[in-house]
C-alpha positions in Angstrom: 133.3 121.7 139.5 131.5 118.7 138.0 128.1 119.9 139.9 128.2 123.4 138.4 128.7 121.3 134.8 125.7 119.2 136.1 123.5 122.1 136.7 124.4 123.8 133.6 123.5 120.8 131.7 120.4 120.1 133.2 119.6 123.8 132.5 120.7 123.7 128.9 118.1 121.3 128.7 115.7 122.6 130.0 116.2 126.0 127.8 116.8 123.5 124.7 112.8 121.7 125.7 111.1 124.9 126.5 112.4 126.5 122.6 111.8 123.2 120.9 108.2 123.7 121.8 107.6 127.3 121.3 108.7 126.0 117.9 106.6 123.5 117.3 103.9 125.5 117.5 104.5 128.3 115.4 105.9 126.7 112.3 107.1 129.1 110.6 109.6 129.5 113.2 110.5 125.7 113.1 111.7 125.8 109.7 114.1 129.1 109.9 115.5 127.5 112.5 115.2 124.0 111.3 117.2 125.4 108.1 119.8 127.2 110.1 120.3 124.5 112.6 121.5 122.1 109.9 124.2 124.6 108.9 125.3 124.9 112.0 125.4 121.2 112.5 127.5 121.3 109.5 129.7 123.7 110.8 130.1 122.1 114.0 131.1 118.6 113.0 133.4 120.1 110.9 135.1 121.9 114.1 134.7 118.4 115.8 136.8 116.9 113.4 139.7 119.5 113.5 140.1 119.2 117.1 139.9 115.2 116.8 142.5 115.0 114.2 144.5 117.6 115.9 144.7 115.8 119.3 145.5 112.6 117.2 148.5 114.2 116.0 149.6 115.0 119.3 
């Protein structure tokens, strides 16, 4: 179980490197998803928080 989580981080990583330079050389690229990666940031720390103050409740 925690090697398959391993791998599939490692590999995330990977894919998360290999995108982050594509997009730093075509910049037009970098900033649509520059500007929609900060609304999803948004979004996601808001959905952090709900599940944080939903296991506090608990």
């Amino acid at each position: 179980m925690m090697n398959k989580f391993t791998t599939g981080l490692f590999i995330g990583g990977m894919a998360t490197m290999a995108g982050i330079a594509y997009m730093v050389q075509d910049q037009k690229a970098y900033r649509k998803v520059m500007k929609k990666g900060r609304k999803m940031a948004v979004k996601a720390e808001e959905v952090i928080d709900d599940m944080m103050d939903d296991l506090v409740e608990r």
